[in-house]
MDAnalysis code that builds the backbone (N, CA, C; Angstrom):
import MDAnalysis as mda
import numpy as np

u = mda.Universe.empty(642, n_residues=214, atom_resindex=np.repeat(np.arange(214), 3), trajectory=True)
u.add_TopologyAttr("name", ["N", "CA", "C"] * 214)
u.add_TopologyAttr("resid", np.arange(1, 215))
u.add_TopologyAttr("resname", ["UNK", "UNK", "UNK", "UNK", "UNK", "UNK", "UNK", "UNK", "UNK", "UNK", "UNK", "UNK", "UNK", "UNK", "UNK", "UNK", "UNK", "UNK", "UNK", "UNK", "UNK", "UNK", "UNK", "UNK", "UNK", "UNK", "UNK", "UNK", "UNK", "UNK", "UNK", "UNK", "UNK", "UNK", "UNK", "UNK", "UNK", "UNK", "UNK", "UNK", "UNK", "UNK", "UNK", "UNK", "UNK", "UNK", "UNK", "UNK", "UNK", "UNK", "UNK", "UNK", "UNK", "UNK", "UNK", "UNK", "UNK", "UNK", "UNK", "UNK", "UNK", "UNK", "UNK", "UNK", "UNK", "UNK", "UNK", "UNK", "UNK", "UNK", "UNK", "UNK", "UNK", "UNK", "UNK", "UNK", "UNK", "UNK", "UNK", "UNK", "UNK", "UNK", "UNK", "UNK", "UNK", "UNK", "UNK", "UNK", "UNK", "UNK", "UNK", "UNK", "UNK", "UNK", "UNK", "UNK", "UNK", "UNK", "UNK", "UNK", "UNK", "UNK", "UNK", "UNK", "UNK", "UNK", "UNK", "UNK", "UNK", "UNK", "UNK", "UNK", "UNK", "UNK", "UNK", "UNK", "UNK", "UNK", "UNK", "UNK", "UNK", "UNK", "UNK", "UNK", "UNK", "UNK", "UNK", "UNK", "UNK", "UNK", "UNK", "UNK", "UNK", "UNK", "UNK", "UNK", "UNK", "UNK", "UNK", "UNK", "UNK", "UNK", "UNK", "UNK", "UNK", "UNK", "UNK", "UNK", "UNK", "UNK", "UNK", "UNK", "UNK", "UNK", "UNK", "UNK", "UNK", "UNK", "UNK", "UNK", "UNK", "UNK", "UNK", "UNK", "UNK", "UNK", "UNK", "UNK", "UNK", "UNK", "UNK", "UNK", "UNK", "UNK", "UNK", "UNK", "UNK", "UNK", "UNK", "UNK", "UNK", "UNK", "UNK", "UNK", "UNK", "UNK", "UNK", "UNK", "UNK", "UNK", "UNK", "UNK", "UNK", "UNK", "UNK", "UNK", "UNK", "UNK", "UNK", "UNK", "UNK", "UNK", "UNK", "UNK", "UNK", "UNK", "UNK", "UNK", "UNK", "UNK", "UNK", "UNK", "UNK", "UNK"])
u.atoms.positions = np.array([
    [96.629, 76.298, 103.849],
    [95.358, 75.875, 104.430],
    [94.654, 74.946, 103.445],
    [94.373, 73.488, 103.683],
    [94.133, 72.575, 102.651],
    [92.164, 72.947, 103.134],
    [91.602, 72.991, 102.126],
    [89.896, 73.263, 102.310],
    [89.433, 72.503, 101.133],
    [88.521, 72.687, 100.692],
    [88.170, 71.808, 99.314],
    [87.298, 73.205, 99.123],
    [87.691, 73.221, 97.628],
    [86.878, 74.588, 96.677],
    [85.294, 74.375, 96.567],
    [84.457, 74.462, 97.495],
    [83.174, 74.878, 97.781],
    [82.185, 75.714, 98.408],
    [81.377, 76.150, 98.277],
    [80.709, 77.021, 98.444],
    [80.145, 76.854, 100.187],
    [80.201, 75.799, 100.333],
    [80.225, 76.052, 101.963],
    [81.662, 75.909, 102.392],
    [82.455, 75.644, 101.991],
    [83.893, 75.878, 102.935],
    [84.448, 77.423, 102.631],
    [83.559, 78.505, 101.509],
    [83.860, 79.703, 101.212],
    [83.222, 80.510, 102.347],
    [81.880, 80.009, 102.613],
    [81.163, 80.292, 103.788],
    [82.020, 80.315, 104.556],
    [81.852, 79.206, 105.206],
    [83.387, 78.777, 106.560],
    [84.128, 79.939, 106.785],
    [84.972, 79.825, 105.740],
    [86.004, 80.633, 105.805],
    [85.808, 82.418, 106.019],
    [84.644, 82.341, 105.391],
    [84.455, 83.926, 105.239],
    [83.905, 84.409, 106.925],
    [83.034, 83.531, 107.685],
    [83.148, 83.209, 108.427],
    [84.059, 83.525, 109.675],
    [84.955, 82.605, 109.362],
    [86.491, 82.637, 110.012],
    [87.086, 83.633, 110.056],
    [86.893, 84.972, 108.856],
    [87.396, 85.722, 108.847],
    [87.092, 86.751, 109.891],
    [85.747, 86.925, 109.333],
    [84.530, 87.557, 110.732],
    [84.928, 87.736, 112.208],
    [85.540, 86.788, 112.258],
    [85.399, 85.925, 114.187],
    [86.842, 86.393, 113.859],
    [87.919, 86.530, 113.174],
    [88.956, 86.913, 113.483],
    [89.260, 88.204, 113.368],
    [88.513, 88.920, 112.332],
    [88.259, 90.236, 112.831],
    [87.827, 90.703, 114.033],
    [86.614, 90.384, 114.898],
    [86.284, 90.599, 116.088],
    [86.903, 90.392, 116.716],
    [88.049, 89.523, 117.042],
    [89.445, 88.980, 118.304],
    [90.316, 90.379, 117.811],
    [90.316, 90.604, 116.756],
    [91.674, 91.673, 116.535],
    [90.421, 93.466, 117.405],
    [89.462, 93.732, 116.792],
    [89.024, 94.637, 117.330],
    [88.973, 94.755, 119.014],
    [88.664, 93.391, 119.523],
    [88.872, 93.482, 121.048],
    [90.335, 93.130, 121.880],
    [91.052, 93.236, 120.730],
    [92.629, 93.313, 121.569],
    [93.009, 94.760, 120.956],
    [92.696, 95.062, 120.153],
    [92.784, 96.812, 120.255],
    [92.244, 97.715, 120.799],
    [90.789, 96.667, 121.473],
    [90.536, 98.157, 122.240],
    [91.190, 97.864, 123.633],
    [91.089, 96.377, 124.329],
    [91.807, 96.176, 125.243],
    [93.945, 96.984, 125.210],
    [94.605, 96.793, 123.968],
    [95.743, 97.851, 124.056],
    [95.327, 98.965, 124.627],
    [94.222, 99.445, 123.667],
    [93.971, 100.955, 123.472],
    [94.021, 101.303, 125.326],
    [92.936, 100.899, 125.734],
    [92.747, 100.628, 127.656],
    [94.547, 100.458, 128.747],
    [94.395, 99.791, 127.898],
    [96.103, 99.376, 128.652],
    [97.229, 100.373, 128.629],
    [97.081, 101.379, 127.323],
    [97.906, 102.183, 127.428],
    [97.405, 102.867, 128.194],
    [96.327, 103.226, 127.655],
    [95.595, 104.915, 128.747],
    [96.164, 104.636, 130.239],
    [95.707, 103.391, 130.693],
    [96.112, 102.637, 132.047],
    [97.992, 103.127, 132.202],
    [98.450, 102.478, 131.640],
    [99.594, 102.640, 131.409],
    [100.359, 104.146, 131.908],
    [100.214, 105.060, 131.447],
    [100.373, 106.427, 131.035],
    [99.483, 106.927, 132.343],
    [98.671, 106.736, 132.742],
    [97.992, 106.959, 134.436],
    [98.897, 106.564, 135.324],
    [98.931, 105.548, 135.331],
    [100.084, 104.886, 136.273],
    [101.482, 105.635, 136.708],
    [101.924, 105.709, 135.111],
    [103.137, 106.630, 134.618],
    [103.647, 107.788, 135.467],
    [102.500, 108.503, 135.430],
    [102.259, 109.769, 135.921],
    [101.986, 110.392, 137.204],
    [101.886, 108.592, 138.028],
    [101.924, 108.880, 139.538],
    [103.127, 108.636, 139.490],
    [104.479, 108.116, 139.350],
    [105.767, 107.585, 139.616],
    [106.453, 109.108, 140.570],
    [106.549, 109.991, 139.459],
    [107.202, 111.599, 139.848],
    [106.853, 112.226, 141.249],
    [105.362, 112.176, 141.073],
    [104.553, 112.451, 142.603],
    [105.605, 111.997, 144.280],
    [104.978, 110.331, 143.811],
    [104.766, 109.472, 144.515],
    [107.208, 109.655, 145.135],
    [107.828, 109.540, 144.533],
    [109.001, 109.699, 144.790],
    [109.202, 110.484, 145.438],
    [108.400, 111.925, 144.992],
    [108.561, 113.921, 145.501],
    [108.519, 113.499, 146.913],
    [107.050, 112.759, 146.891],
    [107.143, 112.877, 147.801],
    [107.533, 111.895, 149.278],
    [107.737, 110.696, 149.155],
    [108.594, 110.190, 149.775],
    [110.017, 110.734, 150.048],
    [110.483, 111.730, 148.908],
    [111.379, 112.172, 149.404],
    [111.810, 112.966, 150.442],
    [110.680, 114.000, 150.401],
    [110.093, 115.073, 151.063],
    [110.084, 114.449, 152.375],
    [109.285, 113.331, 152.660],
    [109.162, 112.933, 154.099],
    [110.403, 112.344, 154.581],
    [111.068, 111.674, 153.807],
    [112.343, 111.293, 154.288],
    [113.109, 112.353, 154.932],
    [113.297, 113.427, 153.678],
    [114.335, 114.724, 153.900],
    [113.380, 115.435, 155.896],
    [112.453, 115.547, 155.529],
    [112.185, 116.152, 156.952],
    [111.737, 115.237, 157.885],
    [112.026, 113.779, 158.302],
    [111.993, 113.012, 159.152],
    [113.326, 113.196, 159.578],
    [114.678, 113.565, 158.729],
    [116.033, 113.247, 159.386],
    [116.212, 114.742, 159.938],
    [115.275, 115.923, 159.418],
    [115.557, 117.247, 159.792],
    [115.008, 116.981, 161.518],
    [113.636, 116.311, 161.642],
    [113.562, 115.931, 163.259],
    [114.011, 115.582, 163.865],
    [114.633, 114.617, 163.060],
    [115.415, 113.375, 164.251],
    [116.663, 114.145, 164.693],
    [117.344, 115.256, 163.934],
    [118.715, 115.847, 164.169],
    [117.978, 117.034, 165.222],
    [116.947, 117.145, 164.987],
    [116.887, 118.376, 165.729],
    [116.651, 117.567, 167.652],
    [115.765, 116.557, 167.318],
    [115.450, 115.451, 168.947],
    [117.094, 115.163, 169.456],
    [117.766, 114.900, 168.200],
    [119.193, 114.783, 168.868],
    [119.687, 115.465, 169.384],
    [119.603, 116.712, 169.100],
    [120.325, 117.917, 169.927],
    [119.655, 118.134, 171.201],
    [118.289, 118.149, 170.900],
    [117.950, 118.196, 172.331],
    [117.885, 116.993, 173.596],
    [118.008, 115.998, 172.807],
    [118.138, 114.212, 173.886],
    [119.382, 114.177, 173.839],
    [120.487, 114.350, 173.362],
    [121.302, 113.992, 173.818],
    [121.332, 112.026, 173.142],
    [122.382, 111.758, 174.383],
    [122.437, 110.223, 174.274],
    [120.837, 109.670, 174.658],
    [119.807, 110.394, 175.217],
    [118.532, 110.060, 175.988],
    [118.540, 109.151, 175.008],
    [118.318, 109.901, 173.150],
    [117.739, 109.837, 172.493],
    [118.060, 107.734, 172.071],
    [119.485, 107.819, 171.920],
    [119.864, 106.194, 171.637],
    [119.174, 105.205, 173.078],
    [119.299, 106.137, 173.850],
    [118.791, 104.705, 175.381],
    [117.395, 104.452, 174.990],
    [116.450, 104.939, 173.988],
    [115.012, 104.775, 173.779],
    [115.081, 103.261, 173.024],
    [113.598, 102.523, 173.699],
    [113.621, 101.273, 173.040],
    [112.880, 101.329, 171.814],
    [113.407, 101.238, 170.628],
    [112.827, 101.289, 169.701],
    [112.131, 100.213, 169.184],
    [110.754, 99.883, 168.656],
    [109.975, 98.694, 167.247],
    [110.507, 99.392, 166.070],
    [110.931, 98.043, 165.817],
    [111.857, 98.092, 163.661],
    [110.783, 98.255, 163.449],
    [110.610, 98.974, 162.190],
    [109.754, 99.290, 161.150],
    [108.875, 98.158, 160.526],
    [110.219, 96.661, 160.666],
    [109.820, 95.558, 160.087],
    [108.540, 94.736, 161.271],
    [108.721, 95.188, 162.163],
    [107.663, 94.914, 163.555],
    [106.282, 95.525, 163.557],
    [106.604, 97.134, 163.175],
    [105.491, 97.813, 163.078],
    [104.536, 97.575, 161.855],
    [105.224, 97.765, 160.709],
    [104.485, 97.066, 159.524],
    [104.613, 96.318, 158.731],
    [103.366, 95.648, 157.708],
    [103.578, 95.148, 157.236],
    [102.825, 95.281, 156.217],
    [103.090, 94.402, 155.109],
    [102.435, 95.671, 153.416],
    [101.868, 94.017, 152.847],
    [100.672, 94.564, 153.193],
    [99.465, 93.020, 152.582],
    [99.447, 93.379, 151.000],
    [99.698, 92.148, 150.330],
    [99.538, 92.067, 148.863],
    [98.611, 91.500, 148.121],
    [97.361, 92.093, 147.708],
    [95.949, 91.957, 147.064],
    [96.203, 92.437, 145.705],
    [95.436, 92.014, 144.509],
    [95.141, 92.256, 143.217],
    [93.793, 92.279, 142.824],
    [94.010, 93.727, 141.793],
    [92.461, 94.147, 141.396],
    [92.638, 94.059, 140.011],
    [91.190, 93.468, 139.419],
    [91.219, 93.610, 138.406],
    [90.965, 94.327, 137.244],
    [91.493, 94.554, 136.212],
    [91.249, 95.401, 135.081],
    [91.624, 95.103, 133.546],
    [90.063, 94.565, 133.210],
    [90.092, 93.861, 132.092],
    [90.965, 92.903, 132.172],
    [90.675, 92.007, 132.569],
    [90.952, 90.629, 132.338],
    [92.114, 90.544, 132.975],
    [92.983, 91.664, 133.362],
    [94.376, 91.578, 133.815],
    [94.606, 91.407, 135.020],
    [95.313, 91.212, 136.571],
    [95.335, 91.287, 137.253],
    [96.289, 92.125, 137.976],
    [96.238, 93.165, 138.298],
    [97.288, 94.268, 138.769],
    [97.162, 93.881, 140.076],
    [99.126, 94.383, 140.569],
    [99.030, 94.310, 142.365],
    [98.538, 95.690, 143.098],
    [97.942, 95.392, 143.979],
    [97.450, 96.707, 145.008],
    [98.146, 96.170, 146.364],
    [99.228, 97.218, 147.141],
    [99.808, 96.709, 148.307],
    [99.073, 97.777, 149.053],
    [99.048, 97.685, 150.538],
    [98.746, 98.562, 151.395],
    [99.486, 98.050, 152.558],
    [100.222, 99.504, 153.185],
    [100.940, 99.532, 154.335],
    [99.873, 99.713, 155.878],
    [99.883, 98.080, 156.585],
    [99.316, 98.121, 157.520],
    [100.278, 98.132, 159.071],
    [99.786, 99.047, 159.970],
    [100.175, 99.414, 161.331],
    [100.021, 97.941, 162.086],
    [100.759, 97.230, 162.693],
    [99.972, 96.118, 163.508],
    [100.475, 95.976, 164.794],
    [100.965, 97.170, 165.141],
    [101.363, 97.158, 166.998],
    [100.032, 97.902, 167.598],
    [99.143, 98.494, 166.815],
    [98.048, 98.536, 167.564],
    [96.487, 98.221, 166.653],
    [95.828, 99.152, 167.132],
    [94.554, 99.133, 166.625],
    [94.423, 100.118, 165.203],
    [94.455, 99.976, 164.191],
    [94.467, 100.580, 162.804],
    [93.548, 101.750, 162.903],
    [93.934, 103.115, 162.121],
    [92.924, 104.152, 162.111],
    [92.419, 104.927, 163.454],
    [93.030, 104.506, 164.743],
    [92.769, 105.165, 165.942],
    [94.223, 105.388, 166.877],
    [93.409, 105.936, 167.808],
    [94.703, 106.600, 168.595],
    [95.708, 105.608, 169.350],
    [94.750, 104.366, 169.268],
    [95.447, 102.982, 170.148],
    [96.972, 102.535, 169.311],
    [97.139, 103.201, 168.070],
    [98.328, 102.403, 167.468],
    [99.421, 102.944, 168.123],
    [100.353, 101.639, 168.844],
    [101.637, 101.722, 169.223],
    [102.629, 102.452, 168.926],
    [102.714, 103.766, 168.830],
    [103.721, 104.492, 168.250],
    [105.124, 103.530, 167.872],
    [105.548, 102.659, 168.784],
    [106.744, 102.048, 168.572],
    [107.868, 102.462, 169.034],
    [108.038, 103.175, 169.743],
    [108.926, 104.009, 171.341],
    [108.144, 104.549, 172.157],
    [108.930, 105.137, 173.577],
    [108.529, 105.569, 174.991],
    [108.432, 106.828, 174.349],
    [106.848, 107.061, 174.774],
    [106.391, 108.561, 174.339],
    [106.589, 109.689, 175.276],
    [106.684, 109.163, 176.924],
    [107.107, 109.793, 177.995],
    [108.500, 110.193, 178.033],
    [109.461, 109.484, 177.597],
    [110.905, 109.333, 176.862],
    [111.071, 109.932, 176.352],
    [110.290, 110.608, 175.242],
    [111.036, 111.120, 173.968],
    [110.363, 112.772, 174.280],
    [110.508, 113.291, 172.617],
    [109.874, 114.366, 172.995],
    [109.192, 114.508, 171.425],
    [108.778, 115.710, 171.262],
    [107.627, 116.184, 170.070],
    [108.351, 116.193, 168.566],
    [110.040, 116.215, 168.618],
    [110.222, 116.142, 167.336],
    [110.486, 114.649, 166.822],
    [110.849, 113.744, 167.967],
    [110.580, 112.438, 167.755],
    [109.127, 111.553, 166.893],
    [107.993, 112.391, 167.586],
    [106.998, 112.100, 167.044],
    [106.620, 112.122, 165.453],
    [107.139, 113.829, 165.359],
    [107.166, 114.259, 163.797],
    [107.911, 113.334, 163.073],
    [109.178, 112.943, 163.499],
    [110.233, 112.853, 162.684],
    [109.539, 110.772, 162.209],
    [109.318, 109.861, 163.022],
    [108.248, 109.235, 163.177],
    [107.028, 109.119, 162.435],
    [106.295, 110.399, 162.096],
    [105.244, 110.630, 161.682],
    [105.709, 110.298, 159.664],
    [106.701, 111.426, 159.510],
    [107.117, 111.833, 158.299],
    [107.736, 110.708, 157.717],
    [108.524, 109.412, 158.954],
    [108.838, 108.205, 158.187],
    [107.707, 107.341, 157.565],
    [106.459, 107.442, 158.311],
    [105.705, 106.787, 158.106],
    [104.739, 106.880, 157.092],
    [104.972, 108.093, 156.403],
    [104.713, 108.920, 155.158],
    [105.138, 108.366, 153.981],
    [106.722, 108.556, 154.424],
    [107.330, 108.167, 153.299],
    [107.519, 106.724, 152.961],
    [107.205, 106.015, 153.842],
    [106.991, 104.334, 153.711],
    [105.385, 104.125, 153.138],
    [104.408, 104.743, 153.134],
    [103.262, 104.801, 152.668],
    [103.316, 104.730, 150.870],
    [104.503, 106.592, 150.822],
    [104.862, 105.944, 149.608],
    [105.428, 105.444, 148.448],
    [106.191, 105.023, 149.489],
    [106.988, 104.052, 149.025],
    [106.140, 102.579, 148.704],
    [105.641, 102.187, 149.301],
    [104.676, 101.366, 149.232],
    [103.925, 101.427, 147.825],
    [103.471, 102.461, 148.068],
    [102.089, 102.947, 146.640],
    [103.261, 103.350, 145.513],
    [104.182, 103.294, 145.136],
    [105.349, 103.698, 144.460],
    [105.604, 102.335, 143.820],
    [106.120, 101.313, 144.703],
    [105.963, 99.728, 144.456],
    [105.024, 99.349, 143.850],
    [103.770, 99.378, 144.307],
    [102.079, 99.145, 143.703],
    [102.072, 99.640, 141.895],
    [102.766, 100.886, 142.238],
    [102.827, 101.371, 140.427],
    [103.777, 100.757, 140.165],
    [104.640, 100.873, 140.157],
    [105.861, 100.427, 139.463],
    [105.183, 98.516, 138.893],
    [105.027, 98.074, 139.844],
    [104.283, 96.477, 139.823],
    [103.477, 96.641, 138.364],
    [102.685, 97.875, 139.082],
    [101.130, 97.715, 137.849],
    [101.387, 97.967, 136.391],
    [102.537, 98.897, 136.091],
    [103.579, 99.372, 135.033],
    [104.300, 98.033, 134.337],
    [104.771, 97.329, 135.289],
    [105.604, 96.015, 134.779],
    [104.408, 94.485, 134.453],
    [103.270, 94.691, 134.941],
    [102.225, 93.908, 134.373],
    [101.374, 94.148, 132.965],
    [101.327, 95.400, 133.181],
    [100.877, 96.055, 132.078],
    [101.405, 96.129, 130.763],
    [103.146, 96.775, 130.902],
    [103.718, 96.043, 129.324],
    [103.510, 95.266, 128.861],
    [103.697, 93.707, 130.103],
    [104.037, 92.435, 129.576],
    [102.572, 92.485, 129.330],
    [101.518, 92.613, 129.638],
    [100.252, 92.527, 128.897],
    [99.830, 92.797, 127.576],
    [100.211, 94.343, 127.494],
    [100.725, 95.242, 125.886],
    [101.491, 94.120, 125.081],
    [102.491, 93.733, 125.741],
    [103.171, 93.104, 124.233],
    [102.681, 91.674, 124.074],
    [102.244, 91.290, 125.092],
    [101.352, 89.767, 124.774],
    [100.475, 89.783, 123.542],
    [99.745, 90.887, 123.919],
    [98.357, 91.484, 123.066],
    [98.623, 92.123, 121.980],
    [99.941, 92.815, 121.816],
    [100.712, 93.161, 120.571],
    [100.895, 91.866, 119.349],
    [101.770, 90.488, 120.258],
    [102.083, 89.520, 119.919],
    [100.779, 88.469, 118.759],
    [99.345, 89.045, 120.071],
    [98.427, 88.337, 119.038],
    [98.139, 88.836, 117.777],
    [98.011, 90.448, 118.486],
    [97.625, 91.461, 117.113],
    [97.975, 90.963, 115.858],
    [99.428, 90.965, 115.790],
    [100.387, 90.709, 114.849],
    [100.721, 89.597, 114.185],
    [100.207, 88.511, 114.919],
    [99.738, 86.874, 114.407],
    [98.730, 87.014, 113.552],
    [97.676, 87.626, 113.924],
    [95.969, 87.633, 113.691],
    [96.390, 88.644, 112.156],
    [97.049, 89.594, 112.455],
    [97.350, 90.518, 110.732],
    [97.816, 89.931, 109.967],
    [99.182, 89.971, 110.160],
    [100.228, 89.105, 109.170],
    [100.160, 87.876, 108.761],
    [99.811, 86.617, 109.420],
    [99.676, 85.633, 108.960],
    [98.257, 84.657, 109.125],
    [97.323, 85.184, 110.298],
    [95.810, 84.622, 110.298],
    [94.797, 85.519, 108.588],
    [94.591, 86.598, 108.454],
    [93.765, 87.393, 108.127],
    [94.698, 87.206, 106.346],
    [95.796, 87.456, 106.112],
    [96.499, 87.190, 104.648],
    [96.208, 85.737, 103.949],
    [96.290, 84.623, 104.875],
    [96.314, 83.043, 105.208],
    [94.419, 83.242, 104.876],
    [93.747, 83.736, 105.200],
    [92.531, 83.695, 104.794],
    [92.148, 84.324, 104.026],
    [92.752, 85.330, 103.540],
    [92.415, 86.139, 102.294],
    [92.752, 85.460, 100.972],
    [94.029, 84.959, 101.123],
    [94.544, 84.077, 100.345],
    [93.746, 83.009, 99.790],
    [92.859, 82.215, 101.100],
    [92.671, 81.114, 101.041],
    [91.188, 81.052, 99.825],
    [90.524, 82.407, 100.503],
    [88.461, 83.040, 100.043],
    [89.255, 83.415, 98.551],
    [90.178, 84.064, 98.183],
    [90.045, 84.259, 96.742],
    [90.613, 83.358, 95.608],
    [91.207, 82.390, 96.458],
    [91.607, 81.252, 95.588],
    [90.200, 79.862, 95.460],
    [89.205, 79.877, 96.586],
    [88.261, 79.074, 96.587],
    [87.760, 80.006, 95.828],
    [87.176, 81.364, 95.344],
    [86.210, 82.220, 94.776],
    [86.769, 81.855, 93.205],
    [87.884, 81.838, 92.552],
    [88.608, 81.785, 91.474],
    [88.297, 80.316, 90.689],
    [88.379, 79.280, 92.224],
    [88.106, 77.912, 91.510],
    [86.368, 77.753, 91.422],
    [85.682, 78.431, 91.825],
    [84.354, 78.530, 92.348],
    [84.171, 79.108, 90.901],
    [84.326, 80.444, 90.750],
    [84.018, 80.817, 89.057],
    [84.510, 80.098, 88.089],
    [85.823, 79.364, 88.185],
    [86.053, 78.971, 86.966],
    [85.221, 77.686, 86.841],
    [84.650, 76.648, 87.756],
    [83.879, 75.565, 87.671],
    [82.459, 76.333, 86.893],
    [82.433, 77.478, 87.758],
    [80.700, 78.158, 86.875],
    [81.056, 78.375, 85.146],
    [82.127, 78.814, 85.021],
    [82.244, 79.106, 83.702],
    [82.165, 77.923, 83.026],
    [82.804, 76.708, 83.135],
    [82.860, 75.642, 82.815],
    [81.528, 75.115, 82.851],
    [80.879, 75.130, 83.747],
    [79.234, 74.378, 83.663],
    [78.489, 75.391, 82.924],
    [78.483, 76.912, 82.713],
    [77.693, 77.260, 81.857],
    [78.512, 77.096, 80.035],
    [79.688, 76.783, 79.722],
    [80.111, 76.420, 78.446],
    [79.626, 75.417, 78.380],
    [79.555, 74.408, 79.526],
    [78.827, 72.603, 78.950],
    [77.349, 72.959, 78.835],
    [76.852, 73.670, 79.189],
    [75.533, 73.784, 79.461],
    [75.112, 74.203, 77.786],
    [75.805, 75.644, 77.426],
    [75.598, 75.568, 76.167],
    [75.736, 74.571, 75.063],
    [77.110, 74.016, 75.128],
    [77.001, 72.869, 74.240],
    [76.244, 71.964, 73.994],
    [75.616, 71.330, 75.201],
    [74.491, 70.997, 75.307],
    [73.217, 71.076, 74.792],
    [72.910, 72.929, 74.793],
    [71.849, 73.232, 74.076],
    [72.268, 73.287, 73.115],
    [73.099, 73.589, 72.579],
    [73.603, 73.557, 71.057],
    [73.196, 72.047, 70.251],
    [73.638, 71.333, 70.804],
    [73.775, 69.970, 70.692],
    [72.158, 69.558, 70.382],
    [71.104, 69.717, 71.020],
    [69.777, 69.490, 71.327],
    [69.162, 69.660, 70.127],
    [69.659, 71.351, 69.991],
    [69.064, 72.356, 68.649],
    [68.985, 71.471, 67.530],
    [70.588, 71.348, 67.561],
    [70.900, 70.562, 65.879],
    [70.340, 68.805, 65.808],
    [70.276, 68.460, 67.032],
    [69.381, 67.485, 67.053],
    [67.481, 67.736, 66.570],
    [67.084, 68.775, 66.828],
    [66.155, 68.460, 66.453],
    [65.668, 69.359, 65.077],
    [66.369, 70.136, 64.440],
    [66.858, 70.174, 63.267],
    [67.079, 69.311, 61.812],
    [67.791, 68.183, 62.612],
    [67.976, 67.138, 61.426],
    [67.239, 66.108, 61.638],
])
């Protein structure tokens, strides 16, 4: 770091140091946040699988049981793909500065949140374990969905962590040493110029003395 050995570029610098201390304290507390975040997230994954599994496992326990009782009825039913019935809108919320994904699984063969939504087969057709079995897919696509959403928010979040790691570790090792370096080598040339102007200074008076002496 080329500076010139003075008392305002010691300023400066000391300065500099200041303001780079404060960038390192607010990417540690931002880590600090990110993990906690992190480790929340984490901790829905186990849930969120259980239980998609769960709905899976007893959507096929319905559907075997509608089979036994439909018969072939059950294949002559006109079915809406899943890919018809929904669809999973992709929005981001923010947190600290970051932008995480939030998906949500929306119904769009009918009216959302009421009784108008299109089941997506002949309800006169079928019968009650159809419904369940139906019901419990639609469970487990929920979360599956919110499973995705973490997993997303998990894979934004590292790469955030180690971005913010990346500065950390710039700002220690080579910003904050690079300036430490820089304040005690201007402080060194700073005293030794003082020492030097107070030895001329004496000579000086020395000089004066014996001048008016002789």
């Amino acid at each position: 770091m080329a500076v010139q050995p003075t008392r305002e570029q010691l300023l400066k610098l000391r300065r500099r140091k200041v303001l780079a201390q404060a960038v390192l304290d607010v990417l540690q507390r931002d880590l600090s946040a990110l993990t906690e975040e992190f480790f929340r997230y984490l901790d829905m994954i186990t849930p969120l699988r259980s239980k998609a599994y769960k709905a899976l496992d007893a959507a096929h326990g319905f559907y075997a049981e509608a089979k036994m009782l439909m018969g072939h009825k059950l294949s002559a039913l006109s079915w809406v793909s899943a890919t018809e019935r929904f669809q999973v809108e992709v929005k981001t919320q923010s947190f600290r500065k970051f932008a995480l994904p939030l998906l949500e699984l929306v119904n769009v063969t009918g009216e959302e949140g009421g009784q108008g939504v299109t089941p997506g087969y002949s309800i006169t057709a079928s019968t009650a374990r159809i419904d369940d079995a139906v019901a419990h897919v639609e469970e487990a696509l929920k979360a599956l969905v919110k499973l995705a959403e973490v997993e997303g928010a998990i894979t934004t979040i590292v790469e955030a962590m180690a971005a913010i790691k990346r500065k950390m570790n710039f700002i220690q090792h080579k910003v904050m040493p690079q300036l430490d370096a820089t304040i005690r080598w201007v402080e060194l040339i700073l005293e030794e110029t003082e020492r030097e102007d107070s030895i001329r200074i004496r000579v000086l008076q020395n000089k004066r003395k014996q001048a008016r002496i002789t």
